[in-house]
C-alpha positions in Angstrom: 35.1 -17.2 -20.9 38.2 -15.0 -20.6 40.5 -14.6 -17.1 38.8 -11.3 -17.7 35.3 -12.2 -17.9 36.1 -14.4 -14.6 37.7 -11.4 -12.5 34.8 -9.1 -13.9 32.4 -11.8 -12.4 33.8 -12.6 -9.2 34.6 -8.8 -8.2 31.0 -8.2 -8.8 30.0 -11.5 -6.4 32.6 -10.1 -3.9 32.2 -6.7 -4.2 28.2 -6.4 -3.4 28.4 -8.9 -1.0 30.5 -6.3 1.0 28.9 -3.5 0.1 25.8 -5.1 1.2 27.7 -6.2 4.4 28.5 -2.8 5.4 25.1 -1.3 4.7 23.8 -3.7 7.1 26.1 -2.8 9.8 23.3 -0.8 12.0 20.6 -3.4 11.7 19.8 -3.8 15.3 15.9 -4.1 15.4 12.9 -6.1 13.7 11.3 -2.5 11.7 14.5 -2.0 10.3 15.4 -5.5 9.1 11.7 -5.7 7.6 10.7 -2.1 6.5 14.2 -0.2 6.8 12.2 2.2 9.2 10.1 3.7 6.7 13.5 6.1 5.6 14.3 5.3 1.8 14.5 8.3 -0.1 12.4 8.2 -3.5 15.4 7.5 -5.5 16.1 4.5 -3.3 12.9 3.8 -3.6 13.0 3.9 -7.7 15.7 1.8 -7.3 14.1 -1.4 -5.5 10.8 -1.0 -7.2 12.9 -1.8 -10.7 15.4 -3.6 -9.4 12.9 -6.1 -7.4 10.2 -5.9 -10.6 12.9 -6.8 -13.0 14.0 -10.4 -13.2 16.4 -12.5 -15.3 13.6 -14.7 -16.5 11.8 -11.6 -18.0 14.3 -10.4 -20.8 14.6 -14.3 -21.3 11.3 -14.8 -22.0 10.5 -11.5 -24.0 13.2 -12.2 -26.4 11.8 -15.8 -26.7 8.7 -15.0 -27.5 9.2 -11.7 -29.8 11.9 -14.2 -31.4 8.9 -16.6 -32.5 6.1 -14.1 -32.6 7.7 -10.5 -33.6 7.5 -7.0 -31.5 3.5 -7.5 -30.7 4.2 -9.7 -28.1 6.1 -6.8 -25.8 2.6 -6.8 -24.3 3.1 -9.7 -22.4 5.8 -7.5 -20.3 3.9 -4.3 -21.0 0.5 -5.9 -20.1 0.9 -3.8 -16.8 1.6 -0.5 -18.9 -1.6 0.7 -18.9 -2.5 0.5 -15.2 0.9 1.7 -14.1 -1.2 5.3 -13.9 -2.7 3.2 -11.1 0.3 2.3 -9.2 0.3 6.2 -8.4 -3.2 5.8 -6.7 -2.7 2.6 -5.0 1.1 3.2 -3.3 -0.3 5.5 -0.1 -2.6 2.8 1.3 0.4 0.2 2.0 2.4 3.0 4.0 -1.6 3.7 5.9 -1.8 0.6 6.7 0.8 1.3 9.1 1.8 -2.8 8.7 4.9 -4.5 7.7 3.5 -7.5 5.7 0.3 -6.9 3.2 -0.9 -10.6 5.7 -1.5 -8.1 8.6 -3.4 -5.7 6.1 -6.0 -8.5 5.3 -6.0 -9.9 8.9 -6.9 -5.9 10.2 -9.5 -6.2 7.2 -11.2 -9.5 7.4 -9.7 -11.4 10.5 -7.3 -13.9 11.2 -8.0 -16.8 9.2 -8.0 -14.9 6.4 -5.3 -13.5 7.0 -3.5 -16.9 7.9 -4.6 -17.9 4.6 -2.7 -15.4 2.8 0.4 -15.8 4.5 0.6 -19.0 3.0 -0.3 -18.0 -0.4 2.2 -15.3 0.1 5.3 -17.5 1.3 4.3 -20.4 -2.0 4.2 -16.8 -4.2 7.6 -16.1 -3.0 9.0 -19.3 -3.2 7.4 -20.3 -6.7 8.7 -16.9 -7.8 12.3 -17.4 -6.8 12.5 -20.9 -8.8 11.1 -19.1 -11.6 13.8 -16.5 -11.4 16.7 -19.1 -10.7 15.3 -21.4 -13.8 15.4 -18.5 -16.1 19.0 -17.6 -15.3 20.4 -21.2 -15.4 19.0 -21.3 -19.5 20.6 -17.8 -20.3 24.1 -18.9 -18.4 23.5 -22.3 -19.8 23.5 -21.4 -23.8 25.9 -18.3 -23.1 28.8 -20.4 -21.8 28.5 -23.1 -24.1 27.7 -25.2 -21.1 31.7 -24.3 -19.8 30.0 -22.8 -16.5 27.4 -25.4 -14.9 24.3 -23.3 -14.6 23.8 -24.8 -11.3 27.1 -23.9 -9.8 26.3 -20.5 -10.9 22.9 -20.9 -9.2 24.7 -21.6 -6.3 27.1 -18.7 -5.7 24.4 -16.2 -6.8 22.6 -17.9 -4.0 24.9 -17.7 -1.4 25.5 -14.1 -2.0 21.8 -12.8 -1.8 21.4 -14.7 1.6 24.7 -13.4 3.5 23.8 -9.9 2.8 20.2 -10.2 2.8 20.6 -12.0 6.1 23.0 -9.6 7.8 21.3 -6.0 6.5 17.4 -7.1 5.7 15.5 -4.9 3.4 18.1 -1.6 3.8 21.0 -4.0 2.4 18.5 -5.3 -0.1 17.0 -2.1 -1.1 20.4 -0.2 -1.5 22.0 -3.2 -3.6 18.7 -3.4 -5.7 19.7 0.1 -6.4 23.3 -0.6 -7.5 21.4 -3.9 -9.6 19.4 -1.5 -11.3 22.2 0.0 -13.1 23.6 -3.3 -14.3 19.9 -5.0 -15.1 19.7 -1.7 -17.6 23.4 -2.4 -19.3 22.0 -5.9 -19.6 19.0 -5.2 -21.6 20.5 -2.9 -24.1 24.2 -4.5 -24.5 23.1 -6.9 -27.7 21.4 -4.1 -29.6 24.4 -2.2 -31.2 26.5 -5.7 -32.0 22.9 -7.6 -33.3 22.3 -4.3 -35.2 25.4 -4.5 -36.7 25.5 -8.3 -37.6 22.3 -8.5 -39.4 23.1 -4.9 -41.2 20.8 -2.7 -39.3 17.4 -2.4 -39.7 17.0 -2.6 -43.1 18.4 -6.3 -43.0 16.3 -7.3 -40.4 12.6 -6.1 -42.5 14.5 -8.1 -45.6 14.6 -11.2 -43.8 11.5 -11.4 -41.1 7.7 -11.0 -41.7 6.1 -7.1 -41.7 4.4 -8.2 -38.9 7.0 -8.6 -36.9 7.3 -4.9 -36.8 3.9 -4.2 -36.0 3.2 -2.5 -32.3 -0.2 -4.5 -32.7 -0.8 -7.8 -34.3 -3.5 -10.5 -33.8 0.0 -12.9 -35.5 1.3 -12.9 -32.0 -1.7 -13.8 -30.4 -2.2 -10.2 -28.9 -5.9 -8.9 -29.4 -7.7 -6.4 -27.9 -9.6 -9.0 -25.5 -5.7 -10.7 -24.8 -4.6 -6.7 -23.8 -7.6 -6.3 -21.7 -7.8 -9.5 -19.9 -3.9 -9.0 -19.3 -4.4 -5.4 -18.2 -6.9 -6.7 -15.3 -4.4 -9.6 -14.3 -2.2 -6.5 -13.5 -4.0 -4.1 -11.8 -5.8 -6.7 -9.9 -3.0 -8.9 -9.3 -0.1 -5.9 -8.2 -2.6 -5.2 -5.3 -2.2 -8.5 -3.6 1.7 -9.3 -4.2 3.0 -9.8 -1.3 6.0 -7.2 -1.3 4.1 -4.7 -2.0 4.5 -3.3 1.6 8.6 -2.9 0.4 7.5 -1.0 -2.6 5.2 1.4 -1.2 5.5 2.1 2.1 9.5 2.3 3.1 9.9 5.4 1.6 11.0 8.5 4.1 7.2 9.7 2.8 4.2 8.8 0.7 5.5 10.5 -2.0 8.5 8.6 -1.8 6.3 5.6 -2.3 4.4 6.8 -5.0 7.5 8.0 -7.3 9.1 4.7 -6.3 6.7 2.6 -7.6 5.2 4.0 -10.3 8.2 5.5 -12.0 10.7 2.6 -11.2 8.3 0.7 -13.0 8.1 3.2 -15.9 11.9 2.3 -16.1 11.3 -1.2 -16.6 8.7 -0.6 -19.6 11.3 1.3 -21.2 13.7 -1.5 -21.4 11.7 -3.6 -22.2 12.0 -2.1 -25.6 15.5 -3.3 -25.7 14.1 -7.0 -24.6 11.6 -7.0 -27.5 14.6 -5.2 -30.0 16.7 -8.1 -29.1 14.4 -11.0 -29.9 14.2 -9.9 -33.4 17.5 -8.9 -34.4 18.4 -12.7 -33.0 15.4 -13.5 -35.3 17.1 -12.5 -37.9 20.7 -13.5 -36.9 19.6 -17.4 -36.9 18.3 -16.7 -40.7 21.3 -15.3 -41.4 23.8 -18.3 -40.1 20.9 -21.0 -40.9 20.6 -22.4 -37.4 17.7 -23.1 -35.5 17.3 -23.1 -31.6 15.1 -25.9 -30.1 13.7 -23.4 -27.4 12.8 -19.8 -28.6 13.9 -18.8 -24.8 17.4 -19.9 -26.2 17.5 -16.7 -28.2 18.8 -14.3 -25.3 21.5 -17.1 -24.5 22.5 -17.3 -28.2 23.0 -13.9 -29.1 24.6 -13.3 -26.3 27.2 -16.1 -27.7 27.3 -15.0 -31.0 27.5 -11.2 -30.4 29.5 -10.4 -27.3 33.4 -10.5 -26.7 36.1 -11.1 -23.7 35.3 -9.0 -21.3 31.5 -8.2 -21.9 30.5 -12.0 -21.2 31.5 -11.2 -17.8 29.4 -8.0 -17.7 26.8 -9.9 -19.2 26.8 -12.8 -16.7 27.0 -9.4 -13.5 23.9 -8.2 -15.2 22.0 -11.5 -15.2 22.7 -12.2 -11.8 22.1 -9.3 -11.0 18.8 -9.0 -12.2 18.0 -12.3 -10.3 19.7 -11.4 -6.8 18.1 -7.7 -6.8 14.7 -9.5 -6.4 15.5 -12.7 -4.4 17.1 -10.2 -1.5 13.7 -8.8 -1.4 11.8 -11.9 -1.6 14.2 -13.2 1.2 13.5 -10.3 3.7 9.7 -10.7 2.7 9.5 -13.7 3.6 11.1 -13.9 6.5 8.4 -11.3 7.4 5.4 -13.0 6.4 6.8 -16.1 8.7 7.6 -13.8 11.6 4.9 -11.6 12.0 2.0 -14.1 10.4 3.1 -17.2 12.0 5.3 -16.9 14.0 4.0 -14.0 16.0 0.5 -14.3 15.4 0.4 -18.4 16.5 3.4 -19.5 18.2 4.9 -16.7 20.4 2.6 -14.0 20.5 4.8 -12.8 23.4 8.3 -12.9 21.6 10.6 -10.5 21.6 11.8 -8.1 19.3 15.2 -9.3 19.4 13.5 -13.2 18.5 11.4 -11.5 16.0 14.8 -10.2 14.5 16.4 -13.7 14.6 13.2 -15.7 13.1 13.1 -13.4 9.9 16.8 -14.2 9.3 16.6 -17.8 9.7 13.4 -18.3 8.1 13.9 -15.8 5.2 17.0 -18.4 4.6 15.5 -21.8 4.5 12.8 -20.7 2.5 14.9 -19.4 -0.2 16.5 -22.0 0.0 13.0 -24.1 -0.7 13.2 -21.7 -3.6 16.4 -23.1 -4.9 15.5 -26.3 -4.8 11.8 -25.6 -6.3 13.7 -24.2 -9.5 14.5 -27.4 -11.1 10.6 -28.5 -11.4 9.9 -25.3 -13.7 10.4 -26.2 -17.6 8.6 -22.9 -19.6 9.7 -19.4 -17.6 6.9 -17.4 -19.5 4.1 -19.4 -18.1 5.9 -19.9 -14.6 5.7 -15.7 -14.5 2.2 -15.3 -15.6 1.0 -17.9 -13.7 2.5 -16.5 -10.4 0.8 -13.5 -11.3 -2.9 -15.0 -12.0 -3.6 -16.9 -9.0 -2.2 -13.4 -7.3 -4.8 -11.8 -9.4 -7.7 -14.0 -8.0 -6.1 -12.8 -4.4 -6.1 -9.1 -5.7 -10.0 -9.5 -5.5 -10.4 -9.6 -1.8 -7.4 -6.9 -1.0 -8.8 -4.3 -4.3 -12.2 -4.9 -3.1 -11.8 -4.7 0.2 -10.3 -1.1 0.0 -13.0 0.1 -2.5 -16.3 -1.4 -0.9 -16.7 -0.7 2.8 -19.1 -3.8 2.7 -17.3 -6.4 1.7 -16.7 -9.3 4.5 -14.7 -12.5 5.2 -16.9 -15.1 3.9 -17.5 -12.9 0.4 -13.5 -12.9 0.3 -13.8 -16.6 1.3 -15.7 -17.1 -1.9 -13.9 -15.3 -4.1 -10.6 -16.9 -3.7 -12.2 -20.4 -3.4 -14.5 -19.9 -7.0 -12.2 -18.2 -9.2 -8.9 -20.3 -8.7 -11.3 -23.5 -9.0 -13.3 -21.7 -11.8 -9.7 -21.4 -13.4 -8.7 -25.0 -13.0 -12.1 -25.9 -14.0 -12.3 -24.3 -17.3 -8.7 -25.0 -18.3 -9.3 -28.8 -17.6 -12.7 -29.0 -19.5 -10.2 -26.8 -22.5 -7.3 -28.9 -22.4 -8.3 -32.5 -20.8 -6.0 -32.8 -18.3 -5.2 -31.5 -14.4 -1.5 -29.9 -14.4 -0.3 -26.7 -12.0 0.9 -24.3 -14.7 -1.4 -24.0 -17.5 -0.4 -21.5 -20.4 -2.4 -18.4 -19.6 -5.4 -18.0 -21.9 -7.2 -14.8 -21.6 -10.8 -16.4 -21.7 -10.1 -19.0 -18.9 -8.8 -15.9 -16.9 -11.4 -13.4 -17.7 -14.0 -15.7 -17.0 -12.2 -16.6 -13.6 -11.9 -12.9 -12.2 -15.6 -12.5 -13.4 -17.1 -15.2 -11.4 -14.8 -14.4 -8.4 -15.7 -10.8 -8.2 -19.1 -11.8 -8.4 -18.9 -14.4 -5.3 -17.1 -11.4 -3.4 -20.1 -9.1 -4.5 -23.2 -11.4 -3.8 -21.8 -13.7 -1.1 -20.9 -10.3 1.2 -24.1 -8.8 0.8 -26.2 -12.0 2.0 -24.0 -12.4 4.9 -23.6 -10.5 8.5 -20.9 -7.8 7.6 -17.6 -7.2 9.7 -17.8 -5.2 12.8 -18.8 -1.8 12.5 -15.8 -0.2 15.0 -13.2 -2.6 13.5 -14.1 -1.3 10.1 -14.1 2.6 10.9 -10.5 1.9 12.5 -9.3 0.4 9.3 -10.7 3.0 6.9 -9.7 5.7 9.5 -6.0 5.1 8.5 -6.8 5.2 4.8 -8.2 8.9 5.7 -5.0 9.7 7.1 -1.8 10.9 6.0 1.1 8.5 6.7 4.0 11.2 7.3 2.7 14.1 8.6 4.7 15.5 10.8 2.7 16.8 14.1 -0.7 15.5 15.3 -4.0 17.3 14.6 -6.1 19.1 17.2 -7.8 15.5 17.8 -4.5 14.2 18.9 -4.5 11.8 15.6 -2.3 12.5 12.4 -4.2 15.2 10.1 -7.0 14.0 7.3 -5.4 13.7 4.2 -7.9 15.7 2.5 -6.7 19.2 4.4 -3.6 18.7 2.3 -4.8 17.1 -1.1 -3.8 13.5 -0.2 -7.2 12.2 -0.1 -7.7 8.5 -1.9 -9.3 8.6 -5.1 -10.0 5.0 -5.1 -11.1 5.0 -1.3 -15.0 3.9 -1.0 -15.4 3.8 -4.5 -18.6 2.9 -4.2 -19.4 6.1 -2.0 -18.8 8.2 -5.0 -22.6 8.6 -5.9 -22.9 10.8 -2.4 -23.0 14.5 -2.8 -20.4 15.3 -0.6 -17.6 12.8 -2.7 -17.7 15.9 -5.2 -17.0 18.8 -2.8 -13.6 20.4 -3.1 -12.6 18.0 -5.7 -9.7 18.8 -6.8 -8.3 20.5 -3.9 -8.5 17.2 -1.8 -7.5 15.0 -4.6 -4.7 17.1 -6.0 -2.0 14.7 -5.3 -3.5 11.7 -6.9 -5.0 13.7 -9.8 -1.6 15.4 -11.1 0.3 12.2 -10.6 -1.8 10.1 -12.4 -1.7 12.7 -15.3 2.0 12.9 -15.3 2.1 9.1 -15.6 0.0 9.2 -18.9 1.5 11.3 -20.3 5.1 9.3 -19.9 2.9 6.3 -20.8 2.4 7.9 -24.3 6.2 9.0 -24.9 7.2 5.6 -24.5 4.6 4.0 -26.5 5.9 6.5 -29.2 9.6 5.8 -28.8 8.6 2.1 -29.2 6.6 2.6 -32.2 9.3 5.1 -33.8 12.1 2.7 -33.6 9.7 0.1 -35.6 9.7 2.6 -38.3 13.5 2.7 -39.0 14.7 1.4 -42.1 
């Protein structure tokens, strides 16, 4: 560390703290600390999706694992690739919902204590989350700095920064600073390339040193099969429905399109670099062959050629861009939670009559000491890969009751009830019989998980049928919204907004299982136009950067 890696470091600290400070200036009300007031523009909205998706822990643990496994194992980050199509079809019914946490979408769909229950899931998500994110930052600052800077002190300061502005300018300070985070979180996860590339004599060096299939888009050597793919394909597309900030991601934007392009695309942004993640792990690969070393943790390997490659100056950068990548997601988290709290708990239990000038003060405060929780949580967590995926299974077993809800008008409380209860213990159950002993975090397995999701979907299934379904007027009310588009500017003739399906917004996922009906075919694509040209377009940017991935594999 250089005085000029120290003033890069501290003007970044300083410098978005203010910025965030200023943003926050016209925060006056409840709606816009929690959901900005629904006015993001889509590039905003790009912005936060990517910068709240992308954590420091994840190009930590992709170049760990590519580093012992080779390129194959960018599916662990891409696992969602293939259903981000689906984030295109999923955004509008977050913004429908007309709710500011995804807990009121599940009380409005199955009642209170269900919705209770998720609140708590929601808030242990967030704060589990957090420690992951913290803990994977702390070993990349750690090996960098040759222990000079205490990972904890760094902890610390990044900390402090995410809750003053978070806590002045709620989500519009965090959603305009994720933006800003972005742009650094993409310098960070190409910055190595050109310096590794050049240590280890491009290419060509690299294929004369490591294993051919190390270079292989595909390969059963890094214990990614077709099963592994498809089991970690459903843990996405199942598990993105229930995660908890979901409601930041979809439904600030100014309209649903806004939503859409946010989250879909800002996600596409992450898949791209995590080319440079996966790139990184095996030029460092080939870099500890080169200067005969060896690294007692493969999630060293970020930390280490960060050492070895970058100069005064660019260590600083490098330390913006991992906090950064932390403090774009924690400010989300931290308004999130504060939410969840506020308008779950707090609201909903304590002081139903509260008002909206308390509801402002308890998301501050409790937003803070819950991140805080988070802080502290960190030091427990010992592999970041499993941490991340297990965060995103058990939200996976949650996804069951808020996908299936949305999809099968019949589904009830005590069929969500069973779901959640009988595929988390299922998991634990089969794990423990695998492994012969009870801990938190197993390392994800795709048969343990696919047999999970399979017996929970089934309790959801048989369990609602063979019990009294929810009220019939509740239930048209909830799917009423879902029929109804979000940002339409004047009232129909029924004095309610106008049916989506007059303008091509209708749901393609909505009542799945009414698609056998006649009527479900009338007009297709005229009332589906929306979702059927966006999910196209997302394909076919799916395929350019499968390409790119597997062209650069084919150099030297």
């Amino acid at each position: 560390m250089t005085t000029l890696d120290y003033v890069i470091l501290v003007t970044y600290f300083v410098g978005l703290m203010l910025f965030g400070l200023w943003i926050s200036r016209s925060i006056k009300t409840s709606d816009a600390y929690f959901r900005g007031e629904r006015k993001f523009s889509w590039w905003i909205m790009m912005g936060q999706a990517f910068g709240t998706g992308t954590h420091a822990e994840m190009p930590v643990a992709q170049t760990g694992v590519t580093f012992g496994h080779g390129f194959a194992t960018i599916w662990y980050q891409w696992k969602n690739m293939l259903i981000t199509p689906f984030y295109w079809l999923i955004a509008p019914f977050y913004r429908r919902s007309d709710r500011t946490t995804v807990g009121e979408i599940i009380e409005d769909r199955y009642g209170r204590r269900m919705g209770l229950f998720y609140s708590i899931f929601a808030i242990a998500f967030f704060v589990f989350n957090m420690g992951a994110m913290l803990q994977g930052a702390a070993k990349v600052i750690s090996v960098i700095s040759d222990d000079l800077l205490s990972p904890n002190g760094v902890v610390i300061a990044m900390t402090v920064a995410f809750i003053v502005y978070s806590f002045a300018g709620g989500l519009v300070a965090a959603a305009y600073t994720d933006f800003i985070q972005g742009m650094l979180i993409i310098v960070l996860s190409f910055m190595l390339i050109p310096l590794g590339l050049h240590e280890v004599n491009g290419f060509a060096g690299m294929k004369e040193v490591l294993p051919e299939n190390f270079f292989y888009l595909m390969s059963e050597e890094s214990g990614i099969d077709g099963f592994t793919l498809a089991m970690l394909a459903v843990n996405g597309i199942v598990g993105i429905t229930a995660q908890p900030h979901m409601v930041s991601m979809c439904a600030t934007g100014n309209t649903e399109r806004a939503g859409r392009i946010g989250q879909t695309f800002g996600s596409m942004v992450k898949r791209m670099v995590t080319v440079g993640w996966a790139l990184t792990g095996l030029i460092v690969a080939a870099m500890v062959i080169k200067n005969n070393v060896s690294l007692a943790d493969p999630e060293m390997a970020f930390g280490y050629g960060a050492r070895e490659l970058l100069g005064p100056g660019l260590i600083g950068l490098m330390f913006a861009a991992i906090v950064a990548a932390n403090m774009s997601t924690c400010s989300t988290f931290m308004v999130n939670n504060g939410a969840l709290f506020t308008q779950n708990i707090y609201k909903e239990y304590i002081n139903p009559t509260a008002p909206d000038s308390k509801l402002l003060s308890m998301g501050r405060y409790s937003g803070l000491i819950l991140s805080l929780i988070a802080a502290l949580f960190a030091l427990s967590i010992k592999n970041v890969l499993h941490a991340f995926l297990f965060t995103e299974t058990i939200a996976a077993f949650v996804g069951i009751i808020f996908l299936g809800g949305l999809i099968w008008k019949r589904a009830n409380r005590y069929g969500a009830a069973a779901a959640v209860v009988l595929s988390i213990g299922s998991y634990y159950f089969i794990n423990f019989q695998n492994t012969g002993e009870l801990i938190l975090v197993y390392a994800w397995k795709p048969a343990p998980f696919g047999w999970a999701m399979l017996i929970g979907f089934a309790a959801f299934y048989i369990v609602s049928l063979l019990t009294q379904k929810e009220d019939d007027e509740k239930m048209e009310v909830f799917f009423d919204k879902m029929r109804r588009k979000s940002d339409a500017k004047t009232l129909g003739p029924d004095g309610k907004l106008p049916l989506a399906s007059e303008t091509g917004d209708d749901l393609l996922l909505l009542d799945l299982a009414g698609w056998l009906k006649k009527e479900r075919w009338q007009n297709f694509f005229k009332r589906y136009r929306e979702d059927l040209v966006g999910f196209v377009l997302s394909w076919l940017l799916i395929a350019v950067i499968i390409f790119i991935a597997w062209a650069i594999l084919q150099i030297g």
